[in-house]
Every structure is written in structure tokens, then in C-alpha cells.
TORFIZA-938187 format. One line per field, with one value per residue (C-alpha): x, y, z; residue in three letters. Coordinates in Angstrom, 1 decimal. Layout:
N
c1 <- [X:...]
c2 <- [Y:...]
c3 <- [Z:...]
type <- [ALA:...]
//
This chain:
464
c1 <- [-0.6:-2.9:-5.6:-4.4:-4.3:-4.9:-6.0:-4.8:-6.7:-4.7:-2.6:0.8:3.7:7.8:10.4:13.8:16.3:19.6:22.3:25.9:28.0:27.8:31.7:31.2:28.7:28.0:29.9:27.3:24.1:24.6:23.3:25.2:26.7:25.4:27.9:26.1:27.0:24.4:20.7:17.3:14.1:10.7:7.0:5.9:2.4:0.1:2.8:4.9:2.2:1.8:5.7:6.1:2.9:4.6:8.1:6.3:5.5:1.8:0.0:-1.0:-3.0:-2.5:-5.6:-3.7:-3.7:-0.2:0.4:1.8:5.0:8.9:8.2:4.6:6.6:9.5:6.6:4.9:8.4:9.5:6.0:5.6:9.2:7.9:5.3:2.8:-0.1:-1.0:-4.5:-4.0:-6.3:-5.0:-4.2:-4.2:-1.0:2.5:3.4:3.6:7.2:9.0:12.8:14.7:18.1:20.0:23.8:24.3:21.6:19.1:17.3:18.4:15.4:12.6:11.8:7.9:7.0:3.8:1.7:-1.8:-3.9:-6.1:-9.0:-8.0:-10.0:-11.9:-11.6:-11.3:-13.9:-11.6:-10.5:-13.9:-14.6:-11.4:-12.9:-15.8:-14.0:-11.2:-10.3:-9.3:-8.7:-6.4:-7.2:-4.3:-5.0:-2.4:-5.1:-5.0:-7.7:-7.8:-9.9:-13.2:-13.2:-17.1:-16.6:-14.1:-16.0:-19.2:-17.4:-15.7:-19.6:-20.4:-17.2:-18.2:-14.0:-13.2:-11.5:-8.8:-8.6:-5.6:-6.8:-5.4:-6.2:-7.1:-8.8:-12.5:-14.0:-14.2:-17.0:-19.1:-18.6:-15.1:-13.5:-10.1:-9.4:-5.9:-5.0:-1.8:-1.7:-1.4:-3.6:-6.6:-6.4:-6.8:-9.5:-11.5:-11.0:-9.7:-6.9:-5.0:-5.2:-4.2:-2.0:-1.5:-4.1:-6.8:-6.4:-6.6:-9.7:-11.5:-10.6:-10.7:-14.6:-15.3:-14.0:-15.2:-19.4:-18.7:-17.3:-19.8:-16.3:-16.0:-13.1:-10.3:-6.9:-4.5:-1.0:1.3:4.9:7.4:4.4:2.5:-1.7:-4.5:-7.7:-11.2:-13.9:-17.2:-16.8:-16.1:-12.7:-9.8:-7.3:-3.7:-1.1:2.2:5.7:7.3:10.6:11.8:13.2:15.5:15.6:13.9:10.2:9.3:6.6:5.9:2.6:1.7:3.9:1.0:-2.1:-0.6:-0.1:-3.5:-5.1:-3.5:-4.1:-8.0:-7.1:-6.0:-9.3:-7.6:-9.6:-10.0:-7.3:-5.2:-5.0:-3.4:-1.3:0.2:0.4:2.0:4.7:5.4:5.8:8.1:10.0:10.1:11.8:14.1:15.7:16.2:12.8:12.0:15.4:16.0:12.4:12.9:16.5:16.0:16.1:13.0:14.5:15.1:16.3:12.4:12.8:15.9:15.7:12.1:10.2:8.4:6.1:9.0:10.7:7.7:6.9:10.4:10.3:6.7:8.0:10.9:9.2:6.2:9.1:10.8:7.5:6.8:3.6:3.3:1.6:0.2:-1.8:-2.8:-3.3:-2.7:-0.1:0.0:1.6:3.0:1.7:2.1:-1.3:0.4:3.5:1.0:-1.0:2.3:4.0:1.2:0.8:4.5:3.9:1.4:3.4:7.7:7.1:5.1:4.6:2.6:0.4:0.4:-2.1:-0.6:-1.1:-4.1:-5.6:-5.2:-7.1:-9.6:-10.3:-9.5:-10.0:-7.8:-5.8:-4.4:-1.7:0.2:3.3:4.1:3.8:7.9:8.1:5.8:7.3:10.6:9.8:7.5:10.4:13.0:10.8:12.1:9.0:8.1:9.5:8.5:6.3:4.2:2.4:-1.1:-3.6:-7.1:-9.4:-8.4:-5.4:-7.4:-5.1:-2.3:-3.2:-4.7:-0.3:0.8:-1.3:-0.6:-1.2:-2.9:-4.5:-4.7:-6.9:-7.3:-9.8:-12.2:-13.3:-14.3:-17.6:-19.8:-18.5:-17.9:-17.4:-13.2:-13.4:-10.6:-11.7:-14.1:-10.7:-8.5:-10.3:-9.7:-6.2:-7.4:-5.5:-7.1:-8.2:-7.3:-8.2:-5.9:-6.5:-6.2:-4.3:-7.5:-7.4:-4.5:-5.4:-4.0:-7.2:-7.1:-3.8:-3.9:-7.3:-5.3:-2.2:-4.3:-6.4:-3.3:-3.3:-6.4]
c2 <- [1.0:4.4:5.5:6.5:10.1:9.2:5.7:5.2:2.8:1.4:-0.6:-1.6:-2.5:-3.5:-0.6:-1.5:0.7:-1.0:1.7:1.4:2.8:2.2:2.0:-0.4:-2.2:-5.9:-8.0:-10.0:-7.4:-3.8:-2.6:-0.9:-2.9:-2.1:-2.5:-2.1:-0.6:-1.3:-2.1:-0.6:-1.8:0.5:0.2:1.9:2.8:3.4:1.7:4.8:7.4:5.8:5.5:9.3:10.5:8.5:10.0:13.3:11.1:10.8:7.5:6.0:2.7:1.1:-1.2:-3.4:-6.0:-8.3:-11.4:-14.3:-14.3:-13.3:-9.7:-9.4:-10.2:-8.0:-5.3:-5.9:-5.9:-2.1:-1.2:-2.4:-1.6:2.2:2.1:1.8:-0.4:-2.5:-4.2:-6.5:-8.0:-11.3:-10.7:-14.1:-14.4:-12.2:-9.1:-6.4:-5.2:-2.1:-2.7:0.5:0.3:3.8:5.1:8.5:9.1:8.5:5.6:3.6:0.6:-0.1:-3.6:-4.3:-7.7:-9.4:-9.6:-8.3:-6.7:-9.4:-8.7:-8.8:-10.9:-10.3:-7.4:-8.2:-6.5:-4.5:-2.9:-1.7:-0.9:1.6:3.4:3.9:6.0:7.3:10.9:11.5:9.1:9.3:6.6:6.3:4.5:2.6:1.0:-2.4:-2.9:-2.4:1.5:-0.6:-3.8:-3.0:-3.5:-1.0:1.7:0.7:1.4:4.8:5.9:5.4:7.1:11.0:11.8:14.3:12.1:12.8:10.8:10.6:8.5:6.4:6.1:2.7:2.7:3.3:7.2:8.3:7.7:10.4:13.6:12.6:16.5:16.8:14.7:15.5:14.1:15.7:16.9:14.1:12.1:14.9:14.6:11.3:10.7:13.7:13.0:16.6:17.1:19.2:22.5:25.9:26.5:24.2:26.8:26.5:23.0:22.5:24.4:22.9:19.3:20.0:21.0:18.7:16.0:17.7:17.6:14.2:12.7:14.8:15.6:18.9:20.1:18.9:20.1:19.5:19.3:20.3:19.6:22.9:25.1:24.5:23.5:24.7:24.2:23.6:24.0:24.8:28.6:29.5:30.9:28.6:29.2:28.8:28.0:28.5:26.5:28.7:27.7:26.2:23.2:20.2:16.5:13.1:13.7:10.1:10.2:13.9:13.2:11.0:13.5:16.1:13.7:12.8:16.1:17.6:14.9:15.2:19.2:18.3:15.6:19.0:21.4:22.8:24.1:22.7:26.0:25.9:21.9:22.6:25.1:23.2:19.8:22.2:23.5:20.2:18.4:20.9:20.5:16.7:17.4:19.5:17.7:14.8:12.9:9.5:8.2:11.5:11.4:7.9:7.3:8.0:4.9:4.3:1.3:1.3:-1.0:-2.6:-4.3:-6.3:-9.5:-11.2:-9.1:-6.7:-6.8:-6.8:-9.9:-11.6:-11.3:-12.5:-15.5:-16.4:-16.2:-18.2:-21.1:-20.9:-21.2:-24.6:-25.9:-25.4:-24.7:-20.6:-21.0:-18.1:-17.5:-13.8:-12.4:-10.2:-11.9:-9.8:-12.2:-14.8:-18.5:-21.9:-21.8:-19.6:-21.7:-24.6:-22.8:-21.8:-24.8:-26.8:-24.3:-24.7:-28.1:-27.6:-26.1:-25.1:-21.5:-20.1:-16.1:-14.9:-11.5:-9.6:-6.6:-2.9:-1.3:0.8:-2.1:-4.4:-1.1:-1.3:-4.9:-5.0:-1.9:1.3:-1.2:-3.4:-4.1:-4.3:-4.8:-2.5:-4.2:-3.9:-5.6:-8.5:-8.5:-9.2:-12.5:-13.7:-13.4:-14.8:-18.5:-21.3:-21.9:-18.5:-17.7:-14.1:-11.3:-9.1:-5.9:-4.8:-2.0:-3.2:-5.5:-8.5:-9.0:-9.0:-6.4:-8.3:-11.5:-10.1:-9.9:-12.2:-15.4:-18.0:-21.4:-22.4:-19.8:-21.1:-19.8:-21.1:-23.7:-20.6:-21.0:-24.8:-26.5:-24.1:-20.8:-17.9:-18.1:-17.3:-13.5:-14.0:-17.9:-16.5:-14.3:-17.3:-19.2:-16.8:-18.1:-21.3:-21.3:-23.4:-22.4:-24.8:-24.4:-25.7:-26.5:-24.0:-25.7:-25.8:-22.8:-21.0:-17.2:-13.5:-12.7:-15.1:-14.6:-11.1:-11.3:-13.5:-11.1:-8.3:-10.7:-11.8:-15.2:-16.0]
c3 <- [12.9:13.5:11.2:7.9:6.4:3.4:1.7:-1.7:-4.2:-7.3:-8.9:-7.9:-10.3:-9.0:-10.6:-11.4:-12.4:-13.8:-13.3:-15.8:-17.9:-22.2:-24.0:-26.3:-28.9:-28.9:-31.3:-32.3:-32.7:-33.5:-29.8:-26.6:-23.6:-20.7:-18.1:-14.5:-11.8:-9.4:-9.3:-7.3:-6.7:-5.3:-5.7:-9.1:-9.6:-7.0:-4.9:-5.3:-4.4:-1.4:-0.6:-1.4:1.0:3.1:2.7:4.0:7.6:7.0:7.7:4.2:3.9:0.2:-1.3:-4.2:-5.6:-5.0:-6.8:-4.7:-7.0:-5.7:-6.8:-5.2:-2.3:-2.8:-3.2:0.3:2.0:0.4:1.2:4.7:5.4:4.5:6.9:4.7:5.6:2.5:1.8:-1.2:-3.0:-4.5:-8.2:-10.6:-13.3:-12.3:-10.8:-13.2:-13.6:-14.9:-15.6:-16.7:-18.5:-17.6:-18.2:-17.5:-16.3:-19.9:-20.1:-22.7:-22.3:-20.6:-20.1:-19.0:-17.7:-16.2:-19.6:-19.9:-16.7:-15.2:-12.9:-9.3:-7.0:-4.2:-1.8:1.7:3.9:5.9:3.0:1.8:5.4:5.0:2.1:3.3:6.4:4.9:5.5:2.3:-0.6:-3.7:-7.2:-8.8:-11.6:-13.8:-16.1:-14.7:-12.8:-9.7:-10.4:-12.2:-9.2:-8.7:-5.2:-4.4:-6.9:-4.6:-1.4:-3.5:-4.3:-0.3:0.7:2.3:2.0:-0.6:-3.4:-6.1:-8.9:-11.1:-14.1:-17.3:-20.7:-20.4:-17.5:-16.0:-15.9:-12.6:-9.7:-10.1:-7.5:-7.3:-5.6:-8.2:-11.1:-12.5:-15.6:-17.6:-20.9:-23.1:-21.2:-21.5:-25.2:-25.6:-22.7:-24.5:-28.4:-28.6:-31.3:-29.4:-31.6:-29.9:-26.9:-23.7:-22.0:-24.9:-24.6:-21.3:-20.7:-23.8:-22.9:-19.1:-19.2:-21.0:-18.9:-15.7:-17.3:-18.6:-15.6:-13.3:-11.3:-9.0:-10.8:-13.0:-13.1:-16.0:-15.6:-17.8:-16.5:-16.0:-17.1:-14.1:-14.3:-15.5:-13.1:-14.7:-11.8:-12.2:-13.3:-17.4:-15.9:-15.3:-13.0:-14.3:-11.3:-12.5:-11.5:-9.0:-10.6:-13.9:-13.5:-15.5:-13.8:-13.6:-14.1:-13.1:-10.6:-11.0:-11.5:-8.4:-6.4:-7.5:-6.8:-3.0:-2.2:-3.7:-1.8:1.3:1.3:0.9:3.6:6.0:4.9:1.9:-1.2:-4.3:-5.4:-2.6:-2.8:-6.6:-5.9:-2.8:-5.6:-7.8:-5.5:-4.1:-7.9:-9.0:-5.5:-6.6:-9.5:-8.6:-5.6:-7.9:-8.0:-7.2:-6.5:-4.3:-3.0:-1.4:-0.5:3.3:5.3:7.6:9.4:12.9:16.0:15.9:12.6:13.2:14.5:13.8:14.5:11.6:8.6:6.2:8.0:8.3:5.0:3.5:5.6:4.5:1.1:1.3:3.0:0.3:-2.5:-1.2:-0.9:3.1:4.5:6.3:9.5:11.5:15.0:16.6:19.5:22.7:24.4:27.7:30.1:28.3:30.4:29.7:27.9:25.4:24.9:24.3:21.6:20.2:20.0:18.7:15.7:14.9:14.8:11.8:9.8:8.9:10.5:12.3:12.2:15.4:14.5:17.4:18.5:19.2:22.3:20.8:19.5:23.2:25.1:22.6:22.9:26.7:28.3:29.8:32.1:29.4:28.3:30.8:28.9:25.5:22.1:22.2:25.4:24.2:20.6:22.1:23.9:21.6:19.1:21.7:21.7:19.8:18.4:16.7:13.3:13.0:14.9:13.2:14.8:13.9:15.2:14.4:16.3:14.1:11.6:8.9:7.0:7.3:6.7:3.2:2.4:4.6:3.5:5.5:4.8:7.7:10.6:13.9:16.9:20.8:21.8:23.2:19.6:19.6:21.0:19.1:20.5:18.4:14.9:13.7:12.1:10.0:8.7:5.4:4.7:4.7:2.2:-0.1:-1.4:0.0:3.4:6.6:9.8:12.7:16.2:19.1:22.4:25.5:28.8:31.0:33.5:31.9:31.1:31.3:32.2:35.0:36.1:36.5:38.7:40.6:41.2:41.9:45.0:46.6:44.7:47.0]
type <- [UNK:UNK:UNK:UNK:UNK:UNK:UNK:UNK:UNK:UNK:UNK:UNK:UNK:UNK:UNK:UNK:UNK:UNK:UNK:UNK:UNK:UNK:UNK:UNK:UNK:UNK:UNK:UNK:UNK:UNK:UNK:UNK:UNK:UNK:UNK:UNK:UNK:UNK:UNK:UNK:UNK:UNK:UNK:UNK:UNK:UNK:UNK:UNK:UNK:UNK:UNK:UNK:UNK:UNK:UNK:UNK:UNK:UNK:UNK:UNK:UNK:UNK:UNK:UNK:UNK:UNK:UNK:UNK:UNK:UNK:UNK:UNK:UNK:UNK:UNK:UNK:UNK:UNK:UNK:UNK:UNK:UNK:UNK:UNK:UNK:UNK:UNK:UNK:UNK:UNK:UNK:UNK:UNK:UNK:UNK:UNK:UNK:UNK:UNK:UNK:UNK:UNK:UNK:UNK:UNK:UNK:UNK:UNK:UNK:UNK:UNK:UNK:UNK:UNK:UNK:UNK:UNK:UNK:UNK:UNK:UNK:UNK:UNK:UNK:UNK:UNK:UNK:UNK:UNK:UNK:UNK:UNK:UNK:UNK:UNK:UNK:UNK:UNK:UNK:UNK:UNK:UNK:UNK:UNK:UNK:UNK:UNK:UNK:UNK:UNK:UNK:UNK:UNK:UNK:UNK:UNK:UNK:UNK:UNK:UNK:UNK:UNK:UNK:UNK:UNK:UNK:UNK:UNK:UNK:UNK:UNK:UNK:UNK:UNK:UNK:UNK:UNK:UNK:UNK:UNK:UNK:UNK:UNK:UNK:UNK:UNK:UNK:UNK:UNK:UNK:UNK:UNK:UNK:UNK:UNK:UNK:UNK:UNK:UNK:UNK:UNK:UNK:UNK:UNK:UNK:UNK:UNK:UNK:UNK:UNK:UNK:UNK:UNK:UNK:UNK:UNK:UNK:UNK:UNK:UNK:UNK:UNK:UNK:UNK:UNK:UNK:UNK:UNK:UNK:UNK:UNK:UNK:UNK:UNK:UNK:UNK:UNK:UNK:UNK:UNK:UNK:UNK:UNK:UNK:UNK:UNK:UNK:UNK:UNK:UNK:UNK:UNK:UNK:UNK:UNK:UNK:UNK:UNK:UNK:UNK:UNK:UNK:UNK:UNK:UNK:UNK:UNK:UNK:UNK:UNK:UNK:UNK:UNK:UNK:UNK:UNK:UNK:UNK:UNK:UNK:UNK:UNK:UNK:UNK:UNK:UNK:UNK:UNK:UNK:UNK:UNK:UNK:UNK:UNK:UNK:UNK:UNK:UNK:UNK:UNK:UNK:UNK:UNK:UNK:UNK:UNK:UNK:UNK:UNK:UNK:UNK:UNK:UNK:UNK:UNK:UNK:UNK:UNK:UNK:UNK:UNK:UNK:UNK:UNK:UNK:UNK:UNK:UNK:UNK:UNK:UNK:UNK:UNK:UNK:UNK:UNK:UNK:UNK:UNK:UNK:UNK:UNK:UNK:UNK:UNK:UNK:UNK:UNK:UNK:UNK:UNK:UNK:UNK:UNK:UNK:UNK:UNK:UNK:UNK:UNK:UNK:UNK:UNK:UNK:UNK:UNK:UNK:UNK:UNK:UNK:UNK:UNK:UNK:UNK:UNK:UNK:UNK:UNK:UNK:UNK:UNK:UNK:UNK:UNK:UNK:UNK:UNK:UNK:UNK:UNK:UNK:UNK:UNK:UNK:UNK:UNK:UNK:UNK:UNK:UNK:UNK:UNK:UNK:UNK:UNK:UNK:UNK:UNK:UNK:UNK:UNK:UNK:UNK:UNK:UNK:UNK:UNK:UNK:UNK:UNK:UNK:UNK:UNK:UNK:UNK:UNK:UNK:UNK:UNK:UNK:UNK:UNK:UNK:UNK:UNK:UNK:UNK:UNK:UNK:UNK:UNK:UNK:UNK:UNK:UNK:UNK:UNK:UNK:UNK:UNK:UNK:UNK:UNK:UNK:UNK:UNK:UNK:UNK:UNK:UNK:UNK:UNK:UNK:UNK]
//
């Protein structure tokens, strides 16, 4: 994984859309027969801004919070599968799901599942370490908690990156300082108690000041669908950027279309004007191509997520173990030159366990931790025979120091390091994280002289 363009902090739901055709009523109720056709899942919420910025090819990172529930898994595999690089936070109760009932293209029903918000849990410190960096960060907000955790708003208030924040009615006001705030319409009346009297621009501007001096934000931009936005900065004059087109289609997700790409234009230098007229172009774009189902019907797989190896694979087999009752075992590392004090390690995790998932550091992240001379073999090369031993379930590829990020999705039951880590040495990075869902960190023993380290030193002398 390489830095992100963009981190995006919210809350995460699982869309379904339940595609059929209506030609009769039910004989026992007076409602329609749906007759489907076909089904689709995708990450709603903050889960879809992050699949749409990274539809455009940008790196996105996604701080959630993801239930342990069959669809908080589903939700890390369309995400990972994406490319984008999730952070959860664990979330108590269900995964909060959307299910839309459609025929011809209306939607008939929507379905919502999960029950009321509860507070996420703790946030893992390379998350909060990633706000605090970001280049550019994006709150979408979907009233459910994840916009007031104090420790993310904490790491948001230390955070130098310009952010956008597209808010809820029932959720938190913004951090203070926060660059764009872009609420639509609707959502400007009812966060300001303004009744709406006078035209969209009237109201706008009233409700937009208003917002902007309460919420001590640098500007706040209302949108208001095929008529465009209406920019309330720090001037008595708003700037009204109209649609270049009209257009007729599927609005959903307009409106996280428009924060992503406000945010990322802020991500590339843009101003506060230029970032909304870019986020206006780029919605109305959205729409008119067909939106969400349009937006993210291009397949990102490729030949490196067959097999075992890959975040999505690893994470469907964790989750099918954990649901017959098995126990998720995981180890990490560099695996340069593969030795017999790696098979040992490996096999004696696998024993601990009914699958064993090896995380296994990038390129980048081996020359960060090694040096310019390593690794001597590419992250697909040692993917591949990691994957090709009997006793490795799974391979999953990371570009930090530590796997922290991962394991925050992956949660294994038990996490198991080398013996370098016994007898007092070092203490495990990753053993405080661990605890959280209440895995167990085990260390096994090394083969006594068995390194790549070693080996290679030995190569380069000769074998002397």
C-alpha cells in the first residue's frame, strides 16, 4: 500500500440493491411481487466515498468502524478488493444495512437493518497516527458515530491537512477550522432552524452563514442538486456555481461524489472556489453516466488476487473459519529467503490454530525496515511461495513498518511472532492491538542459527 491521497473518516453501512420486475399483487396482502432478477452489494456511507475516490485511481485510506458480523465482512472484502486501505475500529451490535427493493428502475422499498448507532470502540493508534498526516481528509458523516469518537475528533483538531466535512442531521458539528463543509439543502435547514422562506439562493446564504460563524468553518457550500451550489466563505457575497448541464438519473451518492472530489482538489492545491466548482462538475458527471451502479461497475481484480493471496481472500477465509467455530491464526513478516527457520515458525503457528493467514511486508515497507539492498526478492515473488506452502492459508500484503492496519480488519484470534521476541527482548508492537477484540499473542521458537540476515552474509563471503 503507498500513502493515501486522501483519508476518509466515517461511518460505513452494506447497500443492497434487489433488482426485478413487478406484474402482479400478492394474494394474501394488497402489495406488489417483486420478482428479482438479480442482486448487488457495495459499501454505502463513508464506505462509498472512499470506493468512488478510489474509482478515480487515487490512494484512499478508510477509518470505520466494521462489526465482526457476515456483512462487516462482506464490507472489508468490497473495500479491500477496491484498493482501499481500511482502518476499522471494532463496532459492538450489527452492521448497519441498506436493502433497496427496485423494478424499473424506482425503488419500491427500502429495507434498513442493524438497529440504533452504537459507539464504536477504540481507535487503533495507527489510525490516529494517519489523521494526523493526512494530506487531505474528508468526514463523511452518516450520524452514527464514528464523526463525535473523541479520539478521532482529537487527532482531526491536530491534523494541519485542509479538511471537508460533509455532515448529518444527527450527528456532531464540525471540528472547528474545518476548510469546506458541504451540507445540501435540506440538511442546512434543519442543522440551522431556518424555515426555509425565499428562494434556494436566499436560503442558502441565510442558512450557509450562519452555519459557517457557528461552526467557526472556512467556508460552507450548499448543494442543491441540478441547480448547482451556493458557496458561503468569509465575504457577504456568495458564489453561485452552476451545473454545467441539466441532468435526469440516480442521484444516490451525488453528494459523497461532491465531498471526494472537493476534497481531493484541496488534496492537489486547489482553492476553496475552484475545489467547488471541480465537486460540482464531477457530481453532475456522476449523475449523468448513471451514478453509483455506473460509477463502480469496473472490475479492479487482477492475476494478484487469485489464488491465496490478497486482502479480500484473506479476509473471506478468516470469516468463514470464525463462523464454524475455528480459531484465525496470523504471523507477519519479511520473508526474503524463505529457510527452514521460516517453515518452522510457520508450521508451528498453523498448528495453533485452523488457518493460518501470513501478513506479509511490501517492498517499500522491507527497504524501510532493512535498507536499499533488500528485498531481494519482490513481494509477488515471496507472495507466491508463501502461498504455495501447505501450511499457509492466505497471504496478505501490507506497506507499513508493522501490520497494524490490517490486523485492525483482519482480527485474528491468535498473533504469533519469532522467538527474537522471548527472554525479555523487545516488546510485540502489535500485542496492545490484539487485545482489543480479545485475540492472543504467542511467540514461537526460532531454529537456532537460521536467518535471511545470516544467510545472505554468508552468500555474499563465499559461505566462509
Amino acid at each position: 500500500m503507498k500513502d493515501p491521497d486522501l483519508v476518509i473518516i466515517g461511518d460505513t453501512l452494506l447497500d443492497r440493491d434487489v433488482e426485478g420486475a413487478v406484474s402482479r399483487i400478492a394474494p394474501d396482502a394488497p402489495a406488489p411481487v417483486l420478482d428479482e432478477s438479480s442482486a448487488r452489494e457495495r459499501p454505502g456511507g463513508a464506505g462509498l466515498a472512499a470506493m468512488l475516490a478510489a474509482a478515480d485511481g487515487r490512494e484512499v485510506a478508510l477509518v470505520t468502524a466494521i462489526a465482526t458480523d457476515a456483512a462487516g465482512v462482506r464490507l472489508t472484502e468490497l473495500l479491500t478488493a477496491a484498493g482501499v486501505q481500511v482502518y476499522a475500529l471494532p463496532l459492538p451490535g450489527s452492521t448497519p444495512e441498506k436493502v433497496r427493493l427496485r423494478a424499473s428502475g424506482q425503488v419500491l422499498l427500502r429495507l434498513d437493518r442493524g438497529g440504533e448507532p452504537q459507539a464504536p470502540g477504540d481507535a487503533p493508534a495507527a489510525a490516529l497516527e494517519l489523521i494526523r498526516s493526512a494530506p487531505a481528509v474528508l468526514v463523511s458523516d452518516y450520524g452514527r458515530g464514528m464523526a463525535r469518537h473523541p479520539e478521532i475528533r482529537a487527532a482531526l483538531a491536530e491534523s494541519k491537512a485542509p479538511l471537508v466535512w460533509d455532515p448529518h442531521p444527527n450527528g456532531p458539528v464540525p471540528v472547528p477550522d474545518a476548510r469546506l463543509v458541504t451540507p445540501n439543502l435540506a440538511e442546512v435547514c434543519k442543522l440551522s432552524g431556518d424555515a426555509g422562506g425565499g428562494s434556494a439562493l436566499t436560503v442558502a446564504q441565510r442558512a450557509g452563514h450562519q452555519l459557517r460563524q457557528r461552526w467557526r468553518a472556512a467556508a460552507v457550500v450548499v448543494t442543491c442538486g441540478g441547480d448547482g451550489a451556493i458557496l458561503c466563505h468569509s465575504g457577504s457575497t456568495p458564489l453561485a456555481v452552476a451545473a454545467p448541464a441539466t441532468v435526469d438519473g440516480d442521484t444516490c451518492g451525488a453528494g459523497d461524489r461532491f465531498a471526494t472530489a472537493a476534497a481531493l482538489a484541496l488534496a492537489d492545491g486547489a482553492l476553496v472556489s475552484e475545489a467547488v466548482q471541480t465537486a460540482v462538475e464531477e457530481a453532475t458527471a456522476y449523475v449523468a453516466a448513471g451514478g453509483v451502479t455506473a460509477a463502480l461497475s469496473v472490475d479492479k481484480s487482477d492475476a494478484a488476487s487469485a489464488g491465496r493471496i490478497g486482502a479480500e481472500q484473506a479476509g473471506r477465509l478468516a470469516a468463514e473459519v470464525k463462523a464454524r467455530g475455528g480459531t484465525v491464526v496470523a504471523t507477519g513478516g519479511c520473508f526474503d529467503l524463505l529457510h527452514i527457520g521460516h517453515l518452522a515458525t510457520l508450521r508451528a503457528a498453523r498448528a495453533l490454530g485452523d488457518c493460518l493467514i501470513v501478513c506479509l511486508n511490501s517492498d517499500s515497507s522491507v527497504r524501510d525496515l532493512k535498507g536499499p539492498g533488500r528485498p531481494l526478492n519482490n513481494e509477488t515473488d515471496r507472495g507466491r511461495l508463501l502461498a504455495a506452502l501447505d501450511c499457509v492459508d492466505a497471504v496478505v500484503i501490507f506497506d507499513e513498518p508493522t501490520p497494524e492496519a490490517v490486523l485492525t480488519w483482519l482480527r485474528p484470534d491468535v498473533w504469533v511472532k519469532g522467538g527474537d521476541y522471548a527472554d525479555g527482548g523487545p516488546d510485540l508492537p502489535e500485542a496492545e492491538l490484539v487485545k482489543h477484540w480479545g485475540g492472543q499473542t504467542v511467540i514461537v521458537p526460532y531454529v537456532d542459527g537460521r536467518s535471511t540476515t545470516r544467510t545472505i552474509a554468508a552468500a555474499r563471503s563465499g559461505g566462509k
